[in-house]
N, C-alpha and C positions, 0 to 999 in steps of 0.2 A: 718347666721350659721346654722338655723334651716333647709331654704332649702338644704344646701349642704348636710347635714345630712342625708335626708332624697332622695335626689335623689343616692348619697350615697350606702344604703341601695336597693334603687332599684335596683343600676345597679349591686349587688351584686346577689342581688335575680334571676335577668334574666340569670347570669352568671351560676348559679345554676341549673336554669331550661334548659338551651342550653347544658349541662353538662352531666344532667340527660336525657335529650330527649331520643326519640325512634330512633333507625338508622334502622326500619322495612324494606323500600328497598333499604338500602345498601347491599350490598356485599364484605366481604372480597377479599383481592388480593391472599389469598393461604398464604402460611408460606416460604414468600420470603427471601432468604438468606437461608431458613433453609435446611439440606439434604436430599434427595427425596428419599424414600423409595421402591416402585415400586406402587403406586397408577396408574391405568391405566385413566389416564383423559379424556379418548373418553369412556367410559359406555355408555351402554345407557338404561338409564330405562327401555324402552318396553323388553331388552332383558331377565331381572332381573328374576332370578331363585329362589327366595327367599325375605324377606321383613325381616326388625329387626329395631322395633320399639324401640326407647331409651325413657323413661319416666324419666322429670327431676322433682324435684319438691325441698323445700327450703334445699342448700346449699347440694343435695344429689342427683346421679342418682339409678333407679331402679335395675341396677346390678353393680357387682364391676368387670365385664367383661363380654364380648359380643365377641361369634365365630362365623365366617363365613370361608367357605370354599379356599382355590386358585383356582381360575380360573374360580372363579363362579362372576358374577353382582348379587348384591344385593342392593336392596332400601333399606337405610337408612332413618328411620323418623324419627323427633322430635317430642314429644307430652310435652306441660308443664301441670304439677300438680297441681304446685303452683309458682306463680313468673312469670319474663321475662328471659326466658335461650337461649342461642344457643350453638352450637355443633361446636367443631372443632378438627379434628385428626392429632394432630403433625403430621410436618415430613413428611407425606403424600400427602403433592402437589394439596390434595383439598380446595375446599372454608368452609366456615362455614355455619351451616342451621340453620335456627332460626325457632322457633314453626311452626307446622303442614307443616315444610316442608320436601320434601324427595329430596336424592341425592343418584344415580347410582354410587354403587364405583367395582372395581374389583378391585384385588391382583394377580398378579402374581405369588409370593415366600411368602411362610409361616414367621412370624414373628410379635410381637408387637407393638401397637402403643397406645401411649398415647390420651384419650379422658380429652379436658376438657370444661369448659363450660366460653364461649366464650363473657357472655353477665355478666358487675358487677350487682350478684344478692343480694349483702348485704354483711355482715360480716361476713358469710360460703363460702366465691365465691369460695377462693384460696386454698379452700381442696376439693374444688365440682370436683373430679378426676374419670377417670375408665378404664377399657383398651378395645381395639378390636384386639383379637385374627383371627391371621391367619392361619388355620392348613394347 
């Protein structure tokens, strides 16, 4: 009885830890099913007019909204503060960037999108919210 107990306990504990693991080079597939806003997916970094660095740190980002221009490419980076975050912008048709990474996005048409953080950082995850403004 005591073995089973105890193997038991492991295989709960491994299920824990494959749970909690890092998915560092994974890649989201984008916000499949969801509706496309005008994200241009061909960006290309080099052309980027501008940079906007998002600092995330526990269960909070550095602003409660971030503007970039229409028709501009701008690099998007992730910096974390404190924790493991990643970045994803509803609706938008991009992928998610996880720490010190950057991603090329352009906008077409002015309008809102919801930023939230893409990675469970604890027990603040699911108010870790902020927007990117499109003027």
């Amino acid at each position: 009885m005591k073995k089973w107990l105890t193997f038991a306990f492991v295989l709960v504990m491994v299920a824990i830890v494959a749970a909690c693991g890092s998915n560092a080079g994974e890649k989201s597939g984008g916000n499949s099913g969801s509706e496309l806003k005008g994200g241009d997916l061909s960006a290309d970094s080099s052309a980027a007019t501008s940079e906007v660095v998002i600092t995330a740190s526990n269960w909070k980002f550095d602003q409660e909204e971030y503007k970039i221009k229409s028709g501009d490419t701008v690099n998007l980076t992730l910096k974390s503060a404190g924790g493991s975050h990643g970045v994803m912008i509803l609706k938008s048709g991009y992928d998610q960037i996880g720490n010190d990474e950057t991603l090329a996005v352009k906008f077409d048409e002015p309008g809102t999108y919801d930023i939230i953080c893409s990675v469970p950082c604890g027990t603040g995850h699911r108010t870790m919210k902020s927007k990117l403004v499109i003027e």
